[in-house]
N, C-alpha and C positions, 0 to 999 in steps of 0.2 A: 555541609553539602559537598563541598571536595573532597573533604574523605571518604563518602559514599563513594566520587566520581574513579578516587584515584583505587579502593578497593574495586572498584568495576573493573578498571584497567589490569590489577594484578590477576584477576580470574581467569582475564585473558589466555595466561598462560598454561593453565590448566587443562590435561586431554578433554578431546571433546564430549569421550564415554561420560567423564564429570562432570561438565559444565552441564553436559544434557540432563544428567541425574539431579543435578542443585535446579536444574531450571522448570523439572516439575514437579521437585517439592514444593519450591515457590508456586506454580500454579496452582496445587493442589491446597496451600492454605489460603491461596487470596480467594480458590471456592468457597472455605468454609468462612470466610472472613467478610467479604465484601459481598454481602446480602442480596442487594439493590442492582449490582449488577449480574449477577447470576441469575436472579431473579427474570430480570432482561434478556439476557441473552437465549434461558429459556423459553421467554416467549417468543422471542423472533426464530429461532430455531424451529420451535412448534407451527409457529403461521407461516415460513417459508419455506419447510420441506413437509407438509401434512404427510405427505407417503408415507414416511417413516413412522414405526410401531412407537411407540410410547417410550419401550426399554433402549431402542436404538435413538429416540431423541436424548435421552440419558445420557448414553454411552459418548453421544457429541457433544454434550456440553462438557462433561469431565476430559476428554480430549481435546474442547477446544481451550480452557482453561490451562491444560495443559502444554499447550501449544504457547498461550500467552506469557507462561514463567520461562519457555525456553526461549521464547522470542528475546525477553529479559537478557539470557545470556548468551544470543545472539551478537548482542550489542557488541561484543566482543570480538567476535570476530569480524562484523561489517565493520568496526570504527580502530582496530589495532591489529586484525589479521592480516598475512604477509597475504602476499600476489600470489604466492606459490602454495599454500595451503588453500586460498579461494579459491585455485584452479585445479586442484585436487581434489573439491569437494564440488564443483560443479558442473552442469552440461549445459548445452542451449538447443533451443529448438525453435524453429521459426524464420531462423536468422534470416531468409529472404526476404523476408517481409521488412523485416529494418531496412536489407542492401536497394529494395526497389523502391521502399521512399526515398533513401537518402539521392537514390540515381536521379532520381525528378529535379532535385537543385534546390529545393524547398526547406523550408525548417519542419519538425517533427516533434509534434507531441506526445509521450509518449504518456499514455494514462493507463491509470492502473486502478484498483480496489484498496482500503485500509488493510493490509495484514499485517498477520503478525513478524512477516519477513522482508517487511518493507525497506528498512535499512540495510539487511543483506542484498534488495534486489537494486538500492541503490549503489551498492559497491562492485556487484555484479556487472553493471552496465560499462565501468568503468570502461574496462579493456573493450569494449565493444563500440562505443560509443563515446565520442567527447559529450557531458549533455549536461546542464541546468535543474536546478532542484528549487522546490519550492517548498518553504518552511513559514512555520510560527513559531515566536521569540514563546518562551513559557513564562517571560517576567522576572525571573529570577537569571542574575548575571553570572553567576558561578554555571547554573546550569547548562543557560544558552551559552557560554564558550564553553562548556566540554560537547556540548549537542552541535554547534556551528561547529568544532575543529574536527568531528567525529563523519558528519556527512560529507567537510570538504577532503574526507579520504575518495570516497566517490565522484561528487560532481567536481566540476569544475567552479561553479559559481552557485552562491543560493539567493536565490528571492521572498524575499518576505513576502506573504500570503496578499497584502495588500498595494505590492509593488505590480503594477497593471502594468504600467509601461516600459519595465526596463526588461518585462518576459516578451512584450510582441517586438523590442528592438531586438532580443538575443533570437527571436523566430525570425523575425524578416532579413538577420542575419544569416539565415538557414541553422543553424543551431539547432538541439536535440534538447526537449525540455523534459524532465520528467513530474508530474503530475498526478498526486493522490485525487479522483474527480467523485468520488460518493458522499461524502461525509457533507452535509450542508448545511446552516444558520441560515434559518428561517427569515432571520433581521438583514440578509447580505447577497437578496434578488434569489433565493432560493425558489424554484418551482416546483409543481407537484406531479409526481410521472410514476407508471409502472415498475415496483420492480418485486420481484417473485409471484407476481400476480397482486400485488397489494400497491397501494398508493404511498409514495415517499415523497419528503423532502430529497429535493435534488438540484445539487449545483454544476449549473451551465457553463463557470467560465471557461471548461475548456471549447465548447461551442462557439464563445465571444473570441477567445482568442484565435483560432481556426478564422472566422471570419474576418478578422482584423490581418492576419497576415498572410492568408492563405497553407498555412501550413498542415501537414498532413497527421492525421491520428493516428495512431499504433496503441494498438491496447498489447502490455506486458506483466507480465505475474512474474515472481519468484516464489516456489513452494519447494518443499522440503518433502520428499519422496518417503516411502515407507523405508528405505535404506539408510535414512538420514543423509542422503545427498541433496545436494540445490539445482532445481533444475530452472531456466530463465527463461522465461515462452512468450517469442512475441507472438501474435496472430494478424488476419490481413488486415489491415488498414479500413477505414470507415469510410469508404469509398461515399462523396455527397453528403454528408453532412452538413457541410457548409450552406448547401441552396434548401434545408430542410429549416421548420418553423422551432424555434422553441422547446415545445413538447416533444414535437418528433423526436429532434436531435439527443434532448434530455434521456426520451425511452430508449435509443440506440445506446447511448450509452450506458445507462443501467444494464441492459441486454448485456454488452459486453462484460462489465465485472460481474455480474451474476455469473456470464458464461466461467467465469474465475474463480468466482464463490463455490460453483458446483465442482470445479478439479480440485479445491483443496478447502473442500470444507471448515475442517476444523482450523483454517490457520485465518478463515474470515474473521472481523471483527465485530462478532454476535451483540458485546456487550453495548455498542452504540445506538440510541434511539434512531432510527430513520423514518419511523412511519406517520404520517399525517394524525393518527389517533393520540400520537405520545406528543408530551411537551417537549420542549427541545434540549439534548443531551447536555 
C-alpha cells in the first residue's frame, strides 16, 4: 500500500496533458471492469436526467467514468501540488457569497455534492478560507495517513465523520467547515427526500449542525471546465434553513447539490446508490 501511495506521489510530477491522459485510461478500464457499478451509475443517470436521448445517456456515463480515473490523478495535485500551480489552474466565482457570511460573525458550513474534484475543491478553499474537513478513516493505517496528510494540505483540521461535537465547537467558533452533505446510511438517521425528482436517502447532519450553532450554509463545488481549469463556485447561502422541519431542510439541500450536479454532470458521483428503491451502497 505505500508503494501504491508513494508511486501516486511521483506522478505528481508529471504534465498535467499526462496525468489527464493516464487518468482516463484508468477510467476507461474500471468501465469495462467494474460491472456493478457502471451498471449503477447508468441507471441513475437514466432516472435523473430522463431528457436525455438514450446515446447522450451513453455518452455521460463514458465521460463520467472518465472523469472518475482523472479524479484518481487529481489526487495529485489537491495532496502535492504547489500554491502556485493551484493558482494557475483555477478561478472562483461567487466569492461574496463566502465574504457575506463570514461578515455575520458566525461559523459556516460549507456543503457540497460527492465529486470527483472533491479533494481539489478542498485545497482550493485553502487560500480563500481557513476551514475544517470532515473525513472517514478507510481502516487501513498506511492509507488513512497518506489520505489524512493529503487533505491536511487543505483544511486546517479534519473530523472524523462521527466526531459531532468537536465540528459544532469549531462552528460556534465561527470556523468554515467543509462538508460532503449527499451521500447517506440509511443505519445513521438518514431521511428520505427529493432529489432529481425521485425519493433518496438523505443525510441531514448538516441541518443538525446549522441548528446546533447557528452557523450559516454555503453550498460550493469545484468542477473542471471544458479547458481543464478549476473553477470554485460558491452560491447564496440557505437563507432559514435552520427554522425549516427535517424534510424541508433535507429537500433544500438536495436542491442545492443537484443544482451542482447539473453544472458538472459528469464529475457527479453517478456510481453511488442513493435512491429509496436500491439497498444501501
Amino acid at each position: 500500500m505505500h508503494a501504491v501511495f508513494s508511486l501516486h506521489r511521483a506522478f505528481a510530477v508529471l504534465p498535467w496533458p499526462v496525468r489527464r491522459a493516464a487518468g482516463r485510461a484508468i477510467g476507461r478500464l474500471a468501465r469495462v471492469l467494474l460491472k456493478q457499478r457502471r451498471e449503477i451509475a447508468a441507471a441513475n443517470i437514466a432516472r435523473c436526467l430522463p431528457a436525455l436521448a438514450p446515446n447522450e445517456h451513453e455518452r455521460l456515463l463514458r465521460e463520467h467514468f472518465d472523469a472518475l480515473g482523472i479524479g484518481v490523478m487529481e489526487l495529485g495535485l489537491a495532496w502535492y501540488g504547489s500554491e502556485a500551480e493551484l493558482a494557475r489552474r483555477a478561478s472562483i466565482v461567487g466569492a461574496e457569497h463566502l465574504a457575506t457570511a463570514r461578515a455575520q460573525g458566525r461559523g459556516v458550513l460549507l456543503v457540497c455534492g460527492h465529486f470527483t474534484t472533491l479533494d481539489v475543491c478542498n485545497r482550493l478553499l485553502a487560500p480563500v478560507a481557513r476551514h475544517a474537513g470532515v473525513w472517514r478513516p478507510l481502516g487501513n493505517p498506511v492509507a488513512d495517513r497518506w489520505t489524512r496528510n493529503g487533505r491536511l494540505r487543505g483544511a486546517a483540521e479534519l473530523f472524523e465523520k462521527s466526531a459531532f461535537r468537536r465540528a459544532i465547537r469549531w462552528l460556534r467558533g465561527g470556523g468554515a467547515l467543509l462538508m460532503a452533505a449527499d451521500q447517506a446510511d440509511r443505519s445513521e438517521g438518514a431521511i428520505t427526500a427529493s432529489f432529481f425528482g425521485h425519493d433518496a436517502a438523505t443525510n441531514v447532519t448538516a441541518w443538525r449542525l446549522a441548528r446546533s450553532t447557528g452557523c450559516v450554509l454555503v453550498p460550493v463545488v469545484a468542477g473542471r471546465d471544458a479547458d481543464n481549469r478549476y473553477v470554485l463556485e460558491f452560491d447564496a447561502p440557505l437563507d432559514g434553513i435552520t427554522e425549516q422541519t427535517a424534510p424541508a431542510a433535507a429537500a433544500a439541500l438536495n436542491a442545492a447539490i443537484e443544482r451542482q450536479a447539473r453544472r458538472y454532470p459528469a464529475q457527479y458521483y453517478w456510481i453511488h446508490r442513493r435512491f429509496k428503491s436500491e439497498r444501501s451502497a
